[in-house]
N, C-alpha and C positions, 0 to 999 in steps of 0.2 A: 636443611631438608633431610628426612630419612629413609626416603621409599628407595635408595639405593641398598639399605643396610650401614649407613656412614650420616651423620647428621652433617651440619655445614663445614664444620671444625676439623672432618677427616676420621673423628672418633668413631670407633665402634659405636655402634646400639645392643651391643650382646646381639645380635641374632644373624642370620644368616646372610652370605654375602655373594654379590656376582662376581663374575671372573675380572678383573682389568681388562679394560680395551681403549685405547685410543680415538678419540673421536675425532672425525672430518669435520671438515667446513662444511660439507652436505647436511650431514647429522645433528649438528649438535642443536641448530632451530629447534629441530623436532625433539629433540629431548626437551626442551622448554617446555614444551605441549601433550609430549605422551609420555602417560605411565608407562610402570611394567607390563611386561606382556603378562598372561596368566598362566604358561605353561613353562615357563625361564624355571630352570633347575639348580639346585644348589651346586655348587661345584668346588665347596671349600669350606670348612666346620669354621666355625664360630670364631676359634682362637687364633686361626691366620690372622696376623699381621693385615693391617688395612694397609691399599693402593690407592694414594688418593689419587682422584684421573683431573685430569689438567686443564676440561671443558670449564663452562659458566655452571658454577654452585654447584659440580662437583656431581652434575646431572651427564646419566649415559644413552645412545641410545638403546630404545628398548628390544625394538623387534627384529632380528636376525631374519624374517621374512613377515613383512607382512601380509596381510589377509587379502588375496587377493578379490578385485572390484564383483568379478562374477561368481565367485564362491557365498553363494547365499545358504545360510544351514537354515534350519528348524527355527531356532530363537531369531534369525532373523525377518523370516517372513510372518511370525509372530508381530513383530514390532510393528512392522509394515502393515499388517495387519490391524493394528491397534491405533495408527493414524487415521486409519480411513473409516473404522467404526467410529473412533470421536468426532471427525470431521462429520460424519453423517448424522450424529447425535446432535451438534451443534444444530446444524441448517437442519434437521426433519420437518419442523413446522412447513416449511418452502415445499419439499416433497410430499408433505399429505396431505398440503393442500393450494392446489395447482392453480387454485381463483384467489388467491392470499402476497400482499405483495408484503417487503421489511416496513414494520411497521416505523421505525426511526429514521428511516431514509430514503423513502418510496420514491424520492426522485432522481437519485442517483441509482437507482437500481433502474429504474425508469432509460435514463441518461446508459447505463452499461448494454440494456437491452439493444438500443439505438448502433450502439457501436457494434456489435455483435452482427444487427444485420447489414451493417457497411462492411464488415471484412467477409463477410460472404458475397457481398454485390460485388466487391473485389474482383472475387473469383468468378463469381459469375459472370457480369458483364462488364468484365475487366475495364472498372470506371479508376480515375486518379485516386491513391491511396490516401493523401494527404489532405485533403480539403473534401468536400461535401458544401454542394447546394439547395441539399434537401433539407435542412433546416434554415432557420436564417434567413428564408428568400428575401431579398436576393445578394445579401452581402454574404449568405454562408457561413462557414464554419472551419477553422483550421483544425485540422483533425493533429495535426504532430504538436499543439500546444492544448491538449482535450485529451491528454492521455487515449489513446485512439485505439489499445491493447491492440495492435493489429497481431502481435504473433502469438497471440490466443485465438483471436476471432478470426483469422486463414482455417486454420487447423482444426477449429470447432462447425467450422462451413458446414460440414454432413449435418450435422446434429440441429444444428440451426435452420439449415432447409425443411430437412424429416418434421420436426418436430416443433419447430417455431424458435424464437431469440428467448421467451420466458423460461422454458426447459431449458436452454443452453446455456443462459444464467445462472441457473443453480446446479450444472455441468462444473461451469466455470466456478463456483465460487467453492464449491465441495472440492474438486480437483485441487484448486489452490492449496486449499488445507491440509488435503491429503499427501500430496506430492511436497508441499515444504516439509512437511514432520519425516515423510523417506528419506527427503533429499539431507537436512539436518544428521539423521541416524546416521546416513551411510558417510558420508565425511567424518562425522566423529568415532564412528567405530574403525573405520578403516587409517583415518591421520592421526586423529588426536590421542584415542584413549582405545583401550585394548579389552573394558570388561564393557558387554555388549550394554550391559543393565545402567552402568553408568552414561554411555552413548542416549539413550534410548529416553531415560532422565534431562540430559541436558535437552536433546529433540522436542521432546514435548512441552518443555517447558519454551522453546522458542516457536514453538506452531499452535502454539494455546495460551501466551500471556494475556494478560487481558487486554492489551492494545492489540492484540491480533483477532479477538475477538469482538471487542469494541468495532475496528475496521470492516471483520467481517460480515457486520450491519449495513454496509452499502458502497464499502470500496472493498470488490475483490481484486482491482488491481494489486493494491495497497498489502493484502495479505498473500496475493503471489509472488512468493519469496524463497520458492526453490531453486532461484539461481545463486543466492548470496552465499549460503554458506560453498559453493564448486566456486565462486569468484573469490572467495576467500583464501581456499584450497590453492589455486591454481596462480594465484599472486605469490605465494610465498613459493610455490614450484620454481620460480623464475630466476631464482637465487641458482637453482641447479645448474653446471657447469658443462659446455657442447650443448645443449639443448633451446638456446635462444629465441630463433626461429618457430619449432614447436610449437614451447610454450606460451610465447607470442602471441602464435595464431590464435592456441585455443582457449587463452584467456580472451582475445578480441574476440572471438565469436560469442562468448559467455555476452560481455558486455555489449554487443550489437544489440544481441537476443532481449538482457534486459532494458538498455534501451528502447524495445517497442512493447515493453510491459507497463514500466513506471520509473522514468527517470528520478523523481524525487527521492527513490529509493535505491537506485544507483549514486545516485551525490552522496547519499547518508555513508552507504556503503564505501566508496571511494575515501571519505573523507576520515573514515573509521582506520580502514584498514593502512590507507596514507602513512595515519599518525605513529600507528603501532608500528610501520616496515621503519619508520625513520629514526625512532628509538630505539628499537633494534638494531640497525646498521652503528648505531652512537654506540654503542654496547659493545657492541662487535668489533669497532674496527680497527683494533692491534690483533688480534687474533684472527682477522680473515678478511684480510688485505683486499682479496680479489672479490670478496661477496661482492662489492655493491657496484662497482664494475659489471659483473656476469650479469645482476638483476639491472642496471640500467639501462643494457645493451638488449635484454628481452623485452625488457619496457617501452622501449623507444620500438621494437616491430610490432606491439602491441596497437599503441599510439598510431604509430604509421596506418596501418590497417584499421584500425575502427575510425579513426577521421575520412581516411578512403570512401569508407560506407557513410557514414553518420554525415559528412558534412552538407551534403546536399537536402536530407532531412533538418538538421538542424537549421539550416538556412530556412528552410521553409517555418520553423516552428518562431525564428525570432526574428525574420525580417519579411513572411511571405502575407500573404491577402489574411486580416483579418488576425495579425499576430497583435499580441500586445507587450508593454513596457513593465511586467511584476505586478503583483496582486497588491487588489486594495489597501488601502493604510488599516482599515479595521482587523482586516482576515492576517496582514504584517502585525498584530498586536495580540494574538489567538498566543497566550502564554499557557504554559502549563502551572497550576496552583502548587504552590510548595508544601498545603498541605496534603493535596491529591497521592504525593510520593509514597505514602505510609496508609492511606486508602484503601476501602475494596469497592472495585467496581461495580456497575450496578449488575455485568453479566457475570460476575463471581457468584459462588455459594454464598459467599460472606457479604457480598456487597449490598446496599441500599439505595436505592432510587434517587430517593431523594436525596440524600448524603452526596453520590454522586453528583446528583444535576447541579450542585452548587459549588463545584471543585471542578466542572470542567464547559465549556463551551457547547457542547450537546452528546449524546450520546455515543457517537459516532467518533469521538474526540479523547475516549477515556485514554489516554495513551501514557500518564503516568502511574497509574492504580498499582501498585506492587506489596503495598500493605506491610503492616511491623514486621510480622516474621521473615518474610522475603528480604527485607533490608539487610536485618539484622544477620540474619543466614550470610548474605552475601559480603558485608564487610567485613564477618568472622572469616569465611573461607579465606579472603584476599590478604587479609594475618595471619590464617594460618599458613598459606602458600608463599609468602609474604619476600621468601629467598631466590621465587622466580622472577625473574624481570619480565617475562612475559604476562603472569598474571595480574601481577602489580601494575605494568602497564594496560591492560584493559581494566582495572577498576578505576586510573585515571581519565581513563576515555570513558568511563560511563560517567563520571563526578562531570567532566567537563561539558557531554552532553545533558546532562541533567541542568546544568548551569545556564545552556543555549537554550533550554525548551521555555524557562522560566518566563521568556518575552523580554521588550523593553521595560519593562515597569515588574516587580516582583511583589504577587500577589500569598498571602496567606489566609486561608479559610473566607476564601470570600474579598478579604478586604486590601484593598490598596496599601501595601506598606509605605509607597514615597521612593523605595528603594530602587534604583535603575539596573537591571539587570545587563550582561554583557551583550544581549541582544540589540541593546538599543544604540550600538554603534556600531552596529552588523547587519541590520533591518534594511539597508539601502544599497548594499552594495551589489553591483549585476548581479545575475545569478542565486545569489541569497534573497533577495527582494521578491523571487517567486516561491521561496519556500513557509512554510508555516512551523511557526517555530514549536508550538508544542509538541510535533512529528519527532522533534531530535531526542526526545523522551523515546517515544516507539522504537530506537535504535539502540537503545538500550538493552532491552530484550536480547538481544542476541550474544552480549558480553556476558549478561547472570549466565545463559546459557551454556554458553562455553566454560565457566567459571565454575558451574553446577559440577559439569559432567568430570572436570578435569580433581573437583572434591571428592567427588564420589570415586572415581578411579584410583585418587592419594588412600581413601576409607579401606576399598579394599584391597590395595596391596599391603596397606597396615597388617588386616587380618590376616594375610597370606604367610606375612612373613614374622609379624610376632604374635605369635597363638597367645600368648596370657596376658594379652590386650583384646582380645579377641571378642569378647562379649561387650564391654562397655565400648570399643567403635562402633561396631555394628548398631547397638543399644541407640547410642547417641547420636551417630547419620539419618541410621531411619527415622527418629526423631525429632530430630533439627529439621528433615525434607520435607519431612511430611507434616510439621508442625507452618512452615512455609509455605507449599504450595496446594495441599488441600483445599482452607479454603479461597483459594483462587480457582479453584476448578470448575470450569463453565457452564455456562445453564445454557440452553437453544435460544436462537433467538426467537425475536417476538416478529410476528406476522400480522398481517389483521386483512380485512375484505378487500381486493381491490374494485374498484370499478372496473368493469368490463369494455373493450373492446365494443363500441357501438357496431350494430347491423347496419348504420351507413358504409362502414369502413368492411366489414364481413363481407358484405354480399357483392363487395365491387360496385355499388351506386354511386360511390365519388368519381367513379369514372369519366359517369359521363360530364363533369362540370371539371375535372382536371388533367391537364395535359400540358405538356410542351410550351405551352405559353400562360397557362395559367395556376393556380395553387390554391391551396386551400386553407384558409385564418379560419381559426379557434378562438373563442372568448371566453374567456380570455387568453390571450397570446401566453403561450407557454413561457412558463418561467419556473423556480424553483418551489414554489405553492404551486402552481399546478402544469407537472410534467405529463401528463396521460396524453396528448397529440405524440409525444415524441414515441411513445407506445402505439399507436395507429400508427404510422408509417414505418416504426419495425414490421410492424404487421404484415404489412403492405410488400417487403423487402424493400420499402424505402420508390418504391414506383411515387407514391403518392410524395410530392413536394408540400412544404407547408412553411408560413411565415413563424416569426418568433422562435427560440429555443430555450431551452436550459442548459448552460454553456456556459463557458470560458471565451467572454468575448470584450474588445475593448474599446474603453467607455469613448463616446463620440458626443462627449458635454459639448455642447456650442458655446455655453460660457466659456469655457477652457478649453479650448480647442489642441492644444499640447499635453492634455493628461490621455495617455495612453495606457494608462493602467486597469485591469479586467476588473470585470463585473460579471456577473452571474445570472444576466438578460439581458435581452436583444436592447441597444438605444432605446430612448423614450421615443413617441411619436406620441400626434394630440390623442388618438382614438383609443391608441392601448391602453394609454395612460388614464383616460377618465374610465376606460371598463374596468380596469383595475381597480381605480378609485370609486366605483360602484359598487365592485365585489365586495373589497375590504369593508364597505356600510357606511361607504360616506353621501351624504342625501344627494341626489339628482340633479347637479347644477339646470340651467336654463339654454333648452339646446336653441341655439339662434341660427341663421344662414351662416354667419362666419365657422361655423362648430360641424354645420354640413359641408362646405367648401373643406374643411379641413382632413376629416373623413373621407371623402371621396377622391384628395388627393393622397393619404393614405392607403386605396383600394389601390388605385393605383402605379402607388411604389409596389406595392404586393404583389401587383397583376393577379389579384384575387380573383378566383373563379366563383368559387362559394365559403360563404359565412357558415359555419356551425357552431349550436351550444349548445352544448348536455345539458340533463338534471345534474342540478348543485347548489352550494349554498346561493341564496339572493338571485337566482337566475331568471326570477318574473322581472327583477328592475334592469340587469344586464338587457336583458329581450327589448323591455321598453325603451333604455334606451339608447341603442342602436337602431331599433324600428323607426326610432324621430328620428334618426340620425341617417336616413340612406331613404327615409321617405317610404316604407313599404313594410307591410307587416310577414314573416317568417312561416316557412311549411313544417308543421310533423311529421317527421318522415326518418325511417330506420333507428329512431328512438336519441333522436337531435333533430333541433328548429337549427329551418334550412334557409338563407336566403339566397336566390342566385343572383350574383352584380353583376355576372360579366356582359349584360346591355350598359351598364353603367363604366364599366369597366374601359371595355372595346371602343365605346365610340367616343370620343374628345372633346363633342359637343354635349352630348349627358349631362342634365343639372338634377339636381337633386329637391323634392319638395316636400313640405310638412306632410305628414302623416294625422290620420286623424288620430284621435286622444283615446285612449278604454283599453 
């Protein structure tokens, strides 16, 4: 390396040099990760005699004071600035227009609304955080294994009251984006790297990859990611010596906090950062005996304290009402394509729709897209950097997560190679079995990041320090960055009409048919084709109860009574089942008395007050046949056919009889 003025070998570079100094066990990490500072002054001409210094690769540290946390100048509220105009560029479609749901994922957006007004019900009528019986009637919903964002949706309460969960949705999904690219900047300008432009570089490019913005199509859990890089910061703290306790805590609070954002993203994190502390410790450990001691003694008050908090949650999430045993074996098989890696997304400048849709599982999912340049960029830097063990170590953790996203089976363009990826004897283990493996791609993201900013930083202290190299670095950075991540630069997302909130649900008329003993079924029963009930009872703040959801709920096969693994709706039952199968256009079997006994013992389970169905596809055949099906033909009313069962309902004697025909 030469950004000290001394390449590896100790030789001069002819040009200017810093003073000798000795480095601590404290220090010398952070040499691994920060350049020069920019204001370090010569203090010895050219021809002094080189001091080599006795650190790892001959790396010092840089900054004799760093920048302190609340010292924000000009250029940085610039930056900050320039997070929250992209963020707002992205999502605007959502802001201009207020009756517009994502057009890729209307039912997880649907599904975040939902959540949104449970952690205000929270606060309002301080109901149990963990669970919910407003969906699902009556087996419910586990809110700690539904990603349940509760320490979003506490905090966004006002905003969700004032103004309803659809506005605090795209609160929440703009904030997200805005507040990672801060949060990114200010850890890297302040730990890592010392020129703001380089920080600000790497920043962006982890709050804008295109798996960030892929995600930001309908999981803004998923892209609220302003704690990782302060968990990243605040791991490596831990190392520092009397401060155990501390550091401890306020890394366990970092991780409580994500904890109730998106665990999937706390494992990624955990397992990144894990790999890297333990290579380093290997690296280290003749030269700083007590490091990993010091760090496993703040680890352990870490641990202590966030299982203190966590375990109780936790318990509820994998052994409480309505928990389940790891995701389906299809969604365990959601690989990343290998040629997706070199790809532009479909929300890239560069990227193509259809290109895309056939390198990834659906839009929502682009989470390898990095495309030639981006590659190429980044395995240059990791050579050129090549004598830090810290960076060479995070290009291995991105090869190895690139290797995880691949799936059990290793797909290219499409096509099945035969080839078994490491996944496929990692797909079942606890724990792993709920993750999706293409995700470990998205975790990627944040090593080019760090990788970016720590090039950019090496580019210009080059300049700083040898001027008649001055023009072809600079030439060549801006270059190679912008030849990279340009076109990866994001387009807004797509929107389209939603369906409106019916004036049954407005006007408060479900009222009078729901209450404390009874609920309100939708037909079709909510599921991931059609989430819009779970949008009425956000509505509602969640007063109005309803069967069916769109959910993380597990499967209750009667054939296989021991497969506890999730699904993404409510169990089968006869009645959902055939409106479903009506919806999708399958012809109107033959409703007979056993098909009405079965029905009316589904009203039942429901403790159904009243029937609703909107205008939508095939909804004269859904009408008809449920009208044979409970014996009675439907009111229009508040712009949904209404039946009320609860005479059918209430009394145990109730049978049920043909309807006439027309």
């Amino acid at each position: 390396m030469t950004i000290t003025g001394f390449d590896s070998t100790g030789q001069s570079t002819g040009e200017n040099v810093l003073p000798p100094r000795q480095a601590t066990a404290d220090d010398d990490l952070d040499a691994e990760l920060i350049a020069l500072e920019g204001d370090v002054r010569v203090s010895a001409p050219a021809a002094v005699a080189p001091v080599v210094e006795t650190t790892e690769e001959q790396a010092i540290r840089p900054a004799r004071h760093r920048l302190p946390w609340r010292a924000l100048t000009w250029r940085d509220v610039l930056a900050i600035g320039s997070f929250l105009a992209v963020a707002l560029f992205v999502t605007a479609p959502l802001w201009l227009n207020l009756d517009h749901e994502l057009r890729d994922d209307p039912q997880d957006q649907a599904f975040f609304e939902w959540m949104l007004a449970h952690g205000a019900r929270v606060l309002t009528d301080g109901v149990y955080p963990f669970f919910s019986d407003r969906l699902n009637y009556p087996d419910g919903v586990n809110m700690m294994a539904n990603t349940s964002v509760l320490a979003v949706s506490l905090p966004l309460t006002p905003i969700t009251l004032l103004f309803g969960p659809h506005v605090a949705f795209n609160v929440f999904l703009t904030g997200a984006l805005a507040l990672t690219g801060t949060s990114w900047y200010l850890v890297l300008s302040r730990r890592f790297v010392t020129s703001r432009l380089a920080a600000w570089v790497g920043a962006l490019f982890c709050t804008f990859a295109p798996s960030m913005v892929s995600h930001a199509g309908g999981h803004p859990n998923i892209v609220s990611q302003f704690l990782v890089p302060l968990i990243i910061w605040r791991t490596l703290e831990l190392r520092t010596p009397r401060r155990a306790m501390r550091n401890g805590l306020i890394l366990a609070g970092l991780l409580i906090w994500q904890a109730f954002i998106n665990l999937e993203i706390l494992f990624m994190t955990a397992v990144g950062v894990g790999i890297f502390c333990v290579v380093m410790a290997i690296v280290r450990r003749r030269t700083h005996r007590g490091e990993v001691f010091t760090f496993l003694r703040a680890l352990g008050v870490t641990a202590a304290a966030t299982l203190a908090v966590l375990a109780y949650p936790l318990s509820v999430q994998f052994f409480g009402p309505q928990s389940y045993q790891g995701l389906a074996t299809f969604v365990r098989n959601f690989g990343a394509d290998l040629g997706s890696f070199t790809a532009y997304a479909s929300r890239s400048v560069a990227g193509n729709e259809t290109v895309a849709a056939g390198l990834s599982q659906n839009p929502a999912e682009e989470n390898a897209f990095f495309g030639w340049g981006l590659v190429i960029l980044f395995l240059g830097l990791v050579l050129w950097m090549r004598r830090s063990v810290a960076v060479l170590t995070l290009g291995a953790i991105a090869v190895f997560f690139a290797a995880m996203s691949l799936g059990p089976r290793i797909y290219l363009n499409g096509v099945n190679t035969g080839i078994p990826g490491i996944w496929s004897i990692m797909h079942s283990i606890p724990v792993l079995d709920s993750a999706v493996p293409t995700r470990w791609a998205m975790a990627i993201a944040p090593m080019i990041g760090i990788v970016l900013a720590l090039g950019c930083q090496r580019a210009a202290d080059m300049i700083r320090t040898q001027p008649q190299s001055r023009g072809p670095v600079r030439v060549a950075m801006i270059t190679a960055v912008a030849m990279a991540l340009v076109p990866l630069a994001p387009t807004p997302l797509q929107t389209t009409l939603m369906d409106p909130v019916p004036e049954f649900v407005t006007s408060g008329a479900w009222k009078q048919y729901v209450d404390d003993d009874h609920t309100l079924v939708a037909l079709p029963l909510p599921d991931s084709t059609y989430p819009d009930p779970l949008r009425w009872t956000a509505y509602t703040g969640q007063d109005m109860r309803i069967a069916g959801a769109y959910a993380l709920l597990p499967n209750q096969d009667p054939r296989n009574p021991d497969d506890r693994t999730a699904i993404f709706s409510p169990p089968w039952r006869p009645t959902s089942g055939l409106i479903t199968s009506v919806r999708q256009g399958n012809p109107i079997p033959e409703i007979t008395d056993t098909r009405r006994e079965m029905a009316l013992a589904d009203l039942r389970f429901w403790k159904a007050g009243v029937v609703v169905l909107t205008p939508q596809a095939r909804d004269i055949e859904m009408l008809r046949t449920f009208s044979e099906l409970i014996g009675f033909r439907p009111t229009w009313t508040g712009g949904v056919w209404m039946w009320d069962v609860r005479a059918l309902v209430d009394d145990p004697d109730a049978t049920v009889t043909a309807t006439a025909k027309g």
